[in-house]
C-alpha positions, 0 to 999 in steps of 0.5 A: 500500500502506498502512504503519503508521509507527513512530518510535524515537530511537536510544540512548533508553530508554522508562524511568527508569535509575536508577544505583547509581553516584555521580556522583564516580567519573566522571572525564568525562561519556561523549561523547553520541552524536548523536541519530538517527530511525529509521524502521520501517515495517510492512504493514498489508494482510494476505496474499492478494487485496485491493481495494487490492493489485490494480491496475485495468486498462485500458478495452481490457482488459475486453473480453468476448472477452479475458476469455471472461465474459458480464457481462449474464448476471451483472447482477441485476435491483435491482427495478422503480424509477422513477429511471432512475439508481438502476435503471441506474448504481447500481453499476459492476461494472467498477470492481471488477476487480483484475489480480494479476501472479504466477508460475506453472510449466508442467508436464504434466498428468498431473503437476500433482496429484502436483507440487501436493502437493510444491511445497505451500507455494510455490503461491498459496493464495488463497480459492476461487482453485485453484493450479492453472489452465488456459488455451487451448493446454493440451488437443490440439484435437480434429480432431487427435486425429481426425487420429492416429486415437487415438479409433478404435484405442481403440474397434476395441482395445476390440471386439476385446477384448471379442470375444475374451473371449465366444469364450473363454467360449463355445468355451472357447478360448484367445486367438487360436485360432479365428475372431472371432465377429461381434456377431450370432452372439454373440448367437445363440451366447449364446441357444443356450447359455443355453436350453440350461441352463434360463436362457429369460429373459435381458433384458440378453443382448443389451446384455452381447454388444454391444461397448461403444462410445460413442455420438454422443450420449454424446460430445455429452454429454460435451463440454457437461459439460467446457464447462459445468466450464471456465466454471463459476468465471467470478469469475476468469480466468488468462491467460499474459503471458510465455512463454520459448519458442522462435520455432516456430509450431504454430499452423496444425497445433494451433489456436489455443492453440499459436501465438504466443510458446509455440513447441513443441509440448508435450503437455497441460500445466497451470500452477501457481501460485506464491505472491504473493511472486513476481510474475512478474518472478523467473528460475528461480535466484531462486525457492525451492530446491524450485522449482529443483530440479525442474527440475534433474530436469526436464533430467535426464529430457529432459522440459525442454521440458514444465517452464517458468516462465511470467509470468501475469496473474490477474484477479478481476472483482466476483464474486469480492470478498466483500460486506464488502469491496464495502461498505467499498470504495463506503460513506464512510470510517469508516461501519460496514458492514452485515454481517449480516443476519436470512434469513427462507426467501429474504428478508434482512431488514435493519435499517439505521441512519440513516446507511445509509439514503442508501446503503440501494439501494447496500447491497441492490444488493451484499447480492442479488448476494453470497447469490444464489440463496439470497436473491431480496428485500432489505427493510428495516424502517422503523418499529417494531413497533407494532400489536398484530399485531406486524407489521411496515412493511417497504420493498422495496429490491432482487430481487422484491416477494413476501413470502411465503416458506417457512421450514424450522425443527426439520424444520418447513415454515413457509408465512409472508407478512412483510407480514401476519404477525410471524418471527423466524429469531433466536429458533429456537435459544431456541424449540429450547432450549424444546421440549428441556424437553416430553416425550410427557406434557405438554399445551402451551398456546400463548397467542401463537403465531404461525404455529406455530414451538414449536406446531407442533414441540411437536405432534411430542412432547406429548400436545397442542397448544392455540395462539391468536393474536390475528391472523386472518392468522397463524391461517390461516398457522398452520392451513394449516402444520399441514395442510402438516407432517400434525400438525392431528389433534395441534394445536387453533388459536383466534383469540381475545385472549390473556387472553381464551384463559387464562380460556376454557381454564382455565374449562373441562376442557381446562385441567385438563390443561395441564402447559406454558404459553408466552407469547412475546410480549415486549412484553405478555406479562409483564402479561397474567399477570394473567389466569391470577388466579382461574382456579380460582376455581369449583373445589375445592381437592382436586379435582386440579387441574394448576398448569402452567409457565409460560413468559413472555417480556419486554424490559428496558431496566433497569441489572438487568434480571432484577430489574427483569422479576421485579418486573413479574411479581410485580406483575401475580399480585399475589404477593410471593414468586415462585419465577422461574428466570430467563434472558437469552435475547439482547441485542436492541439496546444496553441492551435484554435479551430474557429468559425467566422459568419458574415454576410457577403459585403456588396462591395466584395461581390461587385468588385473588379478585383477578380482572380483568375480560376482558369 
């Protein structure tokens, strides 16, 4: 256990004293008392489980017998490596199980809920652990219920019931006069009655005259449920140490879970487990006062022999650890954990620093067995964006190759392959915040759109939709998105530059229309506005012309950077004074802002004579 150390020197002051007494009042000096250390010490390792808390166990004890957990079915595939030792002994699951000592009280089922919600506060309150457990020997076997006959009395109870309630019904006797109906003559009795009063089409006749009964295959089915709940949490398993019974043996009679050291037969019990300040070592009269006082009411109701406090040994094996504390437990001392991640439909996306990259296998290992099924690929980038397809070099590192996926955005589908076109989940709640400004008057004119994450969802409100991107690929996604979300009679998709797209829209009469214009490509879209100069250059000021909003986005590395992207803006209109509503959509790295700059395309700009040349 780690402990932080603190050291105090006794009859010792932190500050100055300063004394309104004169020093001649003083007869004799106060006797110095000696000088002694006093040694504080507080735990630093926080409540509930912990990798340093648990103690390892034994080779013997990791035996798949003992622990009832098929380990090959919990082993992932880390991908298709040539190194036999990356693919192989990368990570050792085993050298991640803890055994925790705790106390738990036997008591009867049909008990334990009720029980639960009183002794609240002294059972163990651990993170996907529940208080209460079961263990073999709780439930009576089968063949014996088979033995007492519980099963068929039931069923023979259950017939007669249901006999007797269709004769009282039929001959309108009361219980227990008359002779009981067989199932046929029911039936036969049912039909009279019902032609009888006009009702000749009766499907369920015939199944509300059967007696209920259960079925081979429903009894089958049931006990493959009850097997598949038993082993559902295979993260953690409780098993009894110590068991303070007597020396009888109901093993032969009861099975297998009765023998040993439990000794009496008990009925179906289950164990509460106490807190983690009590590790299995306390007898009764050292727990709490409510603990003791149930089973002071236990002896009162002779139903001793059901309450019993028990020594128990709980393990968690690697499933159960979250994935930070995987991480700082196989990375460095005073490495930084990667902890977060970008999910693009079931791919993580991680961006790994320098540091990282020895353990980049390690780090995708613990990331694909913590997020499965959700995540099936591990990529990292490698380098940055460079192309002007704003694709990016992305290294396989764990699960299968494929990179295409689907991404659900806004109610959207979005068919998307990373290694031919650009995603960014981070930006959907900026791309939410931008379509809440359209309304069902607007025209929208995309110029980078990608694959149609604010094309498409802008389809669902506006009039129309004009989107172009300059990757042939992202315009395949895009068209076949449209067709998957029924909005390609709403949406017109280009494939052109995206100056080129300005001046060709605005040169014809669909730009008359457009009301909204979004330009998300941060990198170049701030100097491509230059293209929107001149663009009414043909046209007559009074005919009525739309001046739209435009939308850009930009990077700033600047100490101001809402200065510094309204400076590029203004410089690339050509215009001194801009009206710019700017804001910081998120920060992308240290010193580096993402922001959104909105404002109404000026006249001035769109009359100017100071065209570029697009050709």
């Amino acid at each position: 256990m780690m402990s932080k150390l603190s050291l105090f020197r006794a009859n010792s002051l932190p500050f100055p004293v300063l004394s309104s007494y004169s020093a001649r009042f003083i007869s004799k000096p106060y006797p110095t008392p000696p000088k002694t250390l006093i040694l504080c010490a507080f735990s630093t390792v926080p409540y509930g489980p912990s990798l340093l808390k648990g103690k390892k166990p034994l080779l013997n004890n990791l035996r798949l017998a003992s622990t009832r957990r098929d380990r090959d079915a919990h082993r992932r595939k880390i991908g298709d490596f040539e190194d036999p030792i990356e693919k192989g002994e990368l990570l050792d699951e085993d050298e991640f199980t803890r055994i925790f000592e705790v106390s738990a009280v036997r008591v009867p089922a049909k008990d334990c809920f009720a029980l639960e919600n009183r002794l609240r506060g002294h059972l163990l309150n651990w993170p996907r652990i529940r208080n209460i457990a079961r263990v073999p020997g709780d439930e009576i076997d089968e063949d014996v219920v088979k033995l007492l006959g519980r099963e068929s009395d039931e069923e023979d109870g259950e017939e007669e019931s249901v006999v007797d309630s269709v004769d009282r019904r039929i001959r309108g006797k009361a219980e227990g006069d008359g002779e009981r109906l067989s199932t046929v003559l029911h039936r036969d009795q049912l039909a009279k009655t019902f032609n009888s009063t006009g009702y000749l089409k009766f499907r369920n006749l015939a199944k509300i005259s059967r007696p209920k009964r259960k079925r081979k295959t429903e009894r089958a089915e049931g006990k493959e449920k009850v097997n598949r709940g038993s082993s559902r949490n295979e993260f953690a398993v409780v098993e009894v140490v110590e068991d303070r019974g007597g020396d009888e043996d109901f093993e032969g009679l009861l099975g297998e879970g009765y023998g040993g050291s439990r000794g009496r037969w008990r009925g179906s019990t289950r164990l509460l487990l106490l807190d983690e300040r009590y590790s299995g070592d306390e007898e009764v009269q050292d727990l709490p006062e409510a603990i003791k006082v149930l089973f002071e009411e236990a002896k009162k109701t002779d139903a001793s022999l059901s309450f019993e406090l028990v020594k128990c040994r709980l393990t968690l094996f690697y499933d159960y650890w979250p994935m930070n504390e995987v991480l700082e437990a196989l990375l460095p001392k005073g490495m930084i954990v990667p902890s977060a991640f970008e999910m693009v439909g079931h791919i993580a996306h991680l961006n790994l620093r320098d540091e990282h990259l020895p353990y980049k296998r390690l780090i995708a290992k613990v990331v694909l067995d913590k997020n499965q099924p959700k995540i099936q690929t591990v990529v990292n980038k490698i380098d940055p964006i460079h192309n002007d397809f704003r694709t990016m070099q992305l290294e396989v590192l764990a699960g299968n190759h494929s990179l295409v996926t689907m991404v659900v955005e806004n109610g959207l589908r979005f068919h998307v392959d990373l290694a031919r076109v650009y995603w960014n989940s981070k930006l959907g709640t900026e791309r939410q915040r931008l379509l809440l400004g359209f309304d069902q008057n607007d025209v929208v004119c995309d110029v980078f759109a990608g694959v149609g994450p604010i094309a498409l969802a802008a389809a669902r409100i506006v009039k129309r939709v004009y989107a172009n991107d300059l990757n042939p690929h992202a315009v395949e996604f895009m068209e076949q998105n449209s067709v998957v979300n029924k909005l390609e009679k709403r949406i017109e998709v280009f494939n052109m530059d995206g100056r080129r797209f300005i001046k060709a829209m605005f040169s014809s009469d669909k730009g008359q229309k457009v009301t909204q214009v979004v330009m998300n490509l941060p990198k170049d879209a701030a100097e491509s506005l230059d293209a929107f100069r001149g663009v009414y250059n043909d046209r007559y000021r009074d005919e009525g012309l739309s001046f739209p909003t435009i939308h850009v986005y930009g990077f700033s590395k600047a100490a101001d950077p809402e200065f510094d992207f309204h400076e590029r803006i203004r410089i690339a209109l050509s215009e001194v004074a801009v009206d710019v509503k700017m804001r910081k959509v998120r920060l992308v790295a240290p010193g580096k802002w993402m922001l959104c700059a909105s404002f109404i395309l000026p006249k001035s700009v769109a009359f100017s004579r100071k065209t570029i040349n697009v050709d």
